[in-house]
N, C-alpha and C positions, 0 to 999 in steps of 0.2 A: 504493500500500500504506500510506503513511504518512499519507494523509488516512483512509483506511477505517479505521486504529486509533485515531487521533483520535475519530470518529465513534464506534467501539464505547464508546469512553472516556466519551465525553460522554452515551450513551446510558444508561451503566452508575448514572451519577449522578442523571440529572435526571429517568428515567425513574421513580424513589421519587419525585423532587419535584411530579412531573407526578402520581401517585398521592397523593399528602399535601394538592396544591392540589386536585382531583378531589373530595376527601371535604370540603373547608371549606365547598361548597355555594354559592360566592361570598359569605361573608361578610365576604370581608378586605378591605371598604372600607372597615371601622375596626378592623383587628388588632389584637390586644390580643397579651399576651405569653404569655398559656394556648393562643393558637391558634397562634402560629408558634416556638416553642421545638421542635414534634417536628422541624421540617425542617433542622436543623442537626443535629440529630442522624445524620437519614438520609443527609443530606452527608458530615458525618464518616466515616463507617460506610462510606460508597460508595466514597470516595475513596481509603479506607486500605485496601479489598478490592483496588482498582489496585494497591496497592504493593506489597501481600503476594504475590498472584497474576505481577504482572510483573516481582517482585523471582526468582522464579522462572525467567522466559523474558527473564531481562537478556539473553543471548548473542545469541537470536535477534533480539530487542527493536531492540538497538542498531547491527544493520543499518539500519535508517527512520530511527529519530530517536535523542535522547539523552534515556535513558531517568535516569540521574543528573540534569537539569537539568528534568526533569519534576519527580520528589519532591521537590525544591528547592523552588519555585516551588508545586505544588498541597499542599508542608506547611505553607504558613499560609494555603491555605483548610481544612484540616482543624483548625492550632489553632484560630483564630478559631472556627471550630462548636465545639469543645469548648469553648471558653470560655464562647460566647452561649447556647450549649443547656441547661447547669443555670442560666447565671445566668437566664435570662428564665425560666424552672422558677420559680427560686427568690424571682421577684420576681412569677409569678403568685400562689404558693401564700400570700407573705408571708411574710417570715424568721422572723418570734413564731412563725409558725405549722410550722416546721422538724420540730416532735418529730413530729409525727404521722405521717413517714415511716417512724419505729423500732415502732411501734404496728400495723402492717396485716400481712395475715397474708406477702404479696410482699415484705417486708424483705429480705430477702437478696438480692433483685434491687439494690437500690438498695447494698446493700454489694458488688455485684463491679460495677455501674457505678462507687463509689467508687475502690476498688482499680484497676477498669481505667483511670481517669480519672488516675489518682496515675501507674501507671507509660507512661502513654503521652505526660504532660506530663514527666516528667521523661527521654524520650527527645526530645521538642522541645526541652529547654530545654540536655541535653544538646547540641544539634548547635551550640549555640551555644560552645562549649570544645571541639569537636572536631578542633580542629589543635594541645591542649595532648595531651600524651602518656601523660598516664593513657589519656584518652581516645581515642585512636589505638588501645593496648594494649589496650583493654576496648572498642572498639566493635561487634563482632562479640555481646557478652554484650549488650550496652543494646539492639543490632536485634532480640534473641529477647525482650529484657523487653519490647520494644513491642510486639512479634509477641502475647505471651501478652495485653498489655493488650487487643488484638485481638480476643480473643476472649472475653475476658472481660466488652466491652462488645455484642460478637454474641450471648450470653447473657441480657446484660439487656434487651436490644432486643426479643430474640424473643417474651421473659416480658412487656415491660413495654409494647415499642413499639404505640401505639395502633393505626397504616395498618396493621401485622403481624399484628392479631388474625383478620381474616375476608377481607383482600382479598386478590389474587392475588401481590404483595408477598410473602406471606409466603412463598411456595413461593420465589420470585427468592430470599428471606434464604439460606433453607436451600440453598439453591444456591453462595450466597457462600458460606456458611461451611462446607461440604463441598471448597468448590473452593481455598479457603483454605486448607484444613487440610492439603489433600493437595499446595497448594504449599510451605507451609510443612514437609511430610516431606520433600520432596525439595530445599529450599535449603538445610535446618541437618543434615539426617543423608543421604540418599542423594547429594548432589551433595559434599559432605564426604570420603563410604565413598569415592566415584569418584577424588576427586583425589587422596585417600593411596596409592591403586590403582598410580595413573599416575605418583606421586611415589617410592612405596616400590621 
């Protein structure tokens, strides 16, 4: 059971990578950083759909394996994609050449990727103070502010991600973020309602 979850795991990821490599057409025997900046993106994205999604089925989860020492460990392959993904963006386009994101008429895509980028790094950098006690007391709120960063960046992917506009990708997205949503209703409000249930 615990290899077949691994496998769905790795399927969940690489299966976008396998589609992102699929569309280069083998050109990436001299990569440039306009052609491999979307695949960190899709990593990011795929990775954090595990977390969201199994953050939901922990009970069950952590029968197999240890589902806490997975998000450990696969959270700084998602920072690192958050990081290389706008920066290789931003060193394809040319920094001078920055404005002309606020100019096109999809601006707003690139403001809830902002936004979603702000609070989903400040839940990483969060887990770094996470045995100080504010953050003990408030980390239940910073899980929901990453969760929303979440989706914030499922948003801009769908609007903006290049693999998402006509390949089969894009039905997979909406599936993540469908399946996402509806684990994220029942980790922060029906598995919640349950335990006051059982407590009250």
């Amino acid at each position: 059971m615990q290899c077949g979850l691994m496998f769905l795991a790795c399927v969940a990821v690489l299966y976008p990578v396998f589609v992102w490599y699929s569309g280069t057409q083998g050109s990436l025997n001299t990569p440039s950083p306009a052609e491999i900046f979307p695949v960190f993106g899709l990593i990011a994205f795929s990775t954090m759909w595990l977390h969201v999604v199994g953050g939901a089925l922990k009970s069950p989860l952590e029968k197999y394996f240890d589902f806490e020492k997975f998000v450990h460990w696969s959270s700084y392959i998602v920072l690192l994609s958050l990081i290389l993904h706008p920066l290789l963006f931003f060193i394809a386009i040319g920094f001078r050449n920055l404005g002309f994101l606020w100019s096109f008429s999809a601006s707003k895509l690139i403001w809830l990727a902002i936004a979603g980028w702000l609070l989903l790094i400040t839940y990483d950098l969060g887990k770094i103070f996470k045995k100080r006690q504010f953050f003990i007391r408030h980390w239940e709120t910073i899980k929901i502010i990453s969760t929303i960063g979440f989706f914030l960046i499922f948003f801009h992917s769908l609007g903006l991600g290049s693999d998402l506009q006509t390949s089969p990708l894009r039905i997979l997205w909406i599936f993540y973020g469908v399946s996402a949503a509806i684990a994220a209703v029942y980790t922060y409000v029906v598995r919640r309602l349950l335990v006051q249930k059982i407590t009250s």
